[in-house]
N, C-alpha and C positions, 0 to 999 in steps of 0.2 A: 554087724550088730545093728539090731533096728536104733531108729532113733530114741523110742524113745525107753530104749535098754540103754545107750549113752550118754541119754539126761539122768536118767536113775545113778550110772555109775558116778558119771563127772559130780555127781551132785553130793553121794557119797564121798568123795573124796572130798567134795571143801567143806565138806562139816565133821571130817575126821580131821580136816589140815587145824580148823578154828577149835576142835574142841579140843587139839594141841598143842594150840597157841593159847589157849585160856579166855576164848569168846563164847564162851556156851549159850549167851544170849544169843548171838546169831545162828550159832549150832540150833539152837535150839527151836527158832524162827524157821530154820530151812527144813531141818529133817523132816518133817511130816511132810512136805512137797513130795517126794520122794514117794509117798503111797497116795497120796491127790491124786498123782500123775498118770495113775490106773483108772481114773473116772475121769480124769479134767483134765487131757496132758497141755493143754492149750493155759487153761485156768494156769495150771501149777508152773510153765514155764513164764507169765508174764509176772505173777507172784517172785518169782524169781528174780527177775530182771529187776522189780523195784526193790530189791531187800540187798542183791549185791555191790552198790553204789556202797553202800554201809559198810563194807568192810574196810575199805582206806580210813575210815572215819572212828570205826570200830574195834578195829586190830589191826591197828598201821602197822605192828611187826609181822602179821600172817601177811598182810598184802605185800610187803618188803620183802618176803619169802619168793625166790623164783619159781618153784615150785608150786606153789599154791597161786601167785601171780597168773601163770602158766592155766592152771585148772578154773581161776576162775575166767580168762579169758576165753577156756573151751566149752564152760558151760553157759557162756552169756550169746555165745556162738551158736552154740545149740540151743538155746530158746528163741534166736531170732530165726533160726528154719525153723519151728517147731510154729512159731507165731506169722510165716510167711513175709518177715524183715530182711531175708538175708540179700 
């Protein structure tokens, strides 16, 4: 998978994990990155990187989630190759 097929996916994934945790403010923050990332993939992964600090802060029970813990450390992964940080 391209990369930035893996940002799109992992990205869906923590705004399905938070909008089932009951954070739809940051659901709702993220998802449009997700079609950014078709014009801006650069743009929409550092957009990323400052909004996922927010979720320990935002939905301490999604980030307490391994799972979701898990997903957002591979999407923060993947915006620093995406951004040339890794």
């Amino acid at each position: 998978m391209s990369v930035h097929g893996e940002f799109r996916r992992i990205l869906g994934d923590v705004v399905a994990a938070l909008r089932a945790d009951g954070a739809t403010r940051l659901a709702d923050e993220l998802e449009p990155l997700r079609e950014r990332a078709a014009d801006d993939l650069s743009a929409a992964a550092e957009e990323t990187l400052a909004i996922l600090p927010r979720i320990g802060d935002d939905a301490p029970s999604a980030r307490a989630d391994p799972d979701m813990s898990d997903a957002a450390e591979r999407l923060e992964s993947v915006c620093c190759i995406i951004l040339g940080r890794a």
